[in-house]
C-alpha positions as CSV (number, residue, x, y, z in Angstrom):
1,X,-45.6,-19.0,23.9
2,X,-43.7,-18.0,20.9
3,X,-44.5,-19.7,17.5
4,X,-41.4,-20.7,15.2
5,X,-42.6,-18.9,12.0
6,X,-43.4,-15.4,14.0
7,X,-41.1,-12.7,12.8
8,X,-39.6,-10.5,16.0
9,X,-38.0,-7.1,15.6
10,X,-36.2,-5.0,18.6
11,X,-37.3,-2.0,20.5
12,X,-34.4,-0.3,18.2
13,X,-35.9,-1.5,14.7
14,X,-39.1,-0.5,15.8
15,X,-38.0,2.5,17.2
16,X,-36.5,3.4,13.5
17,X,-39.5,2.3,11.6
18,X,-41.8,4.6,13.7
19,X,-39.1,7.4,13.8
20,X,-39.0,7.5,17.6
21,X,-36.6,6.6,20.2
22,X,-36.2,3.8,21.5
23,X,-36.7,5.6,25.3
24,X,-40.4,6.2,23.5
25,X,-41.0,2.9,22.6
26,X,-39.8,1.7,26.1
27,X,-42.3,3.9,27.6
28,X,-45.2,2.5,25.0
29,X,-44.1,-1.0,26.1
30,X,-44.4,0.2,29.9
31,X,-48.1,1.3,29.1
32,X,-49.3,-1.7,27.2
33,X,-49.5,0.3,24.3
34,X,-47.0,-2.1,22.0
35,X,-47.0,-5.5,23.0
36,X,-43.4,-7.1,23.3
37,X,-41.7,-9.9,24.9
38,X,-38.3,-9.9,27.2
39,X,-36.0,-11.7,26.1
40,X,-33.0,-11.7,28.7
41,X,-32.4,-8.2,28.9
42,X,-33.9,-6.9,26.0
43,X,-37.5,-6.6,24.3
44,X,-38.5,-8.0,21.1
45,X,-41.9,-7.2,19.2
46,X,-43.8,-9.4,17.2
47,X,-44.3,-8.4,13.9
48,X,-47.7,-9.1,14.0
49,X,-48.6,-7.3,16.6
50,X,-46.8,-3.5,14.6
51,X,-49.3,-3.6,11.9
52,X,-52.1,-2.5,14.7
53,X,-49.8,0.6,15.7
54,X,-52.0,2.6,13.4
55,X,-54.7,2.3,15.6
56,X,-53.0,3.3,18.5
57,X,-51.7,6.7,17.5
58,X,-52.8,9.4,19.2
59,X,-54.6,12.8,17.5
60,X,-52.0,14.8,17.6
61,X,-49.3,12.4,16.0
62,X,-52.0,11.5,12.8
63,X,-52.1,15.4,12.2
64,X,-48.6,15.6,12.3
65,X,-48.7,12.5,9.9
66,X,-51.2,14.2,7.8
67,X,-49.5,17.3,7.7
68,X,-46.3,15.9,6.4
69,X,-48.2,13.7,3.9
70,X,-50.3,17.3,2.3
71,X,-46.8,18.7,2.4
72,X,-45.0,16.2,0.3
73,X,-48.0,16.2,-2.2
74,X,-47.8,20.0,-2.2
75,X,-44.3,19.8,-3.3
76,X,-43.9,16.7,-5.5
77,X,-47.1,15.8,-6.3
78,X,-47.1,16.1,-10.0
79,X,-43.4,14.4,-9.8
80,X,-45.3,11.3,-7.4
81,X,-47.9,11.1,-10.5
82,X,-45.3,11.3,-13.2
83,X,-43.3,8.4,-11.4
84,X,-47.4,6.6,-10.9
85,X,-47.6,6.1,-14.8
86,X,-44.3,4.5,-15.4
């Protein structure tokens, strides 16, 4: 049952925030791994149940996370520290 002040977001929303597509998040629904609900011929995911994606990700996708995150720092880093003290 569906409470009135839970916030919902579609597969596509979802699929945008995670930068995936919405095939992949289909899939991730399919195996239990994101939690949604059908309504009539689409999905929609709680938004209370996204903040646990972390958890879920796999090895290979945090390394890739990582990787992009030393990357950024590598190239902006003292610009991101700048912009910190403002």
């Amino acid at each position: 049952m569906m409470k009135e002040n839970n916030k919902f977001i579609t597969t596509a929303e979802l699929a945008n925030l995670l930068g995936i597509s919405r095939i992949a998040v289909f899939k991730k629904i399919q195996n239990g791994k994101i939690k949604a609900v059908k309504k009539g011929r689409n999905y929609v995911i709680n938004t209370m149940d996204v903040s646990g994606l972390n958890d879920r990700l796999s090895v290979n996708d945090k390394k890739i996370i990582s990787a992009a995150v030393d990357r950024t720092m590598n190239e902006y880093g003292e610009t991101l520290r700048l912009l910190g003290k403002e």
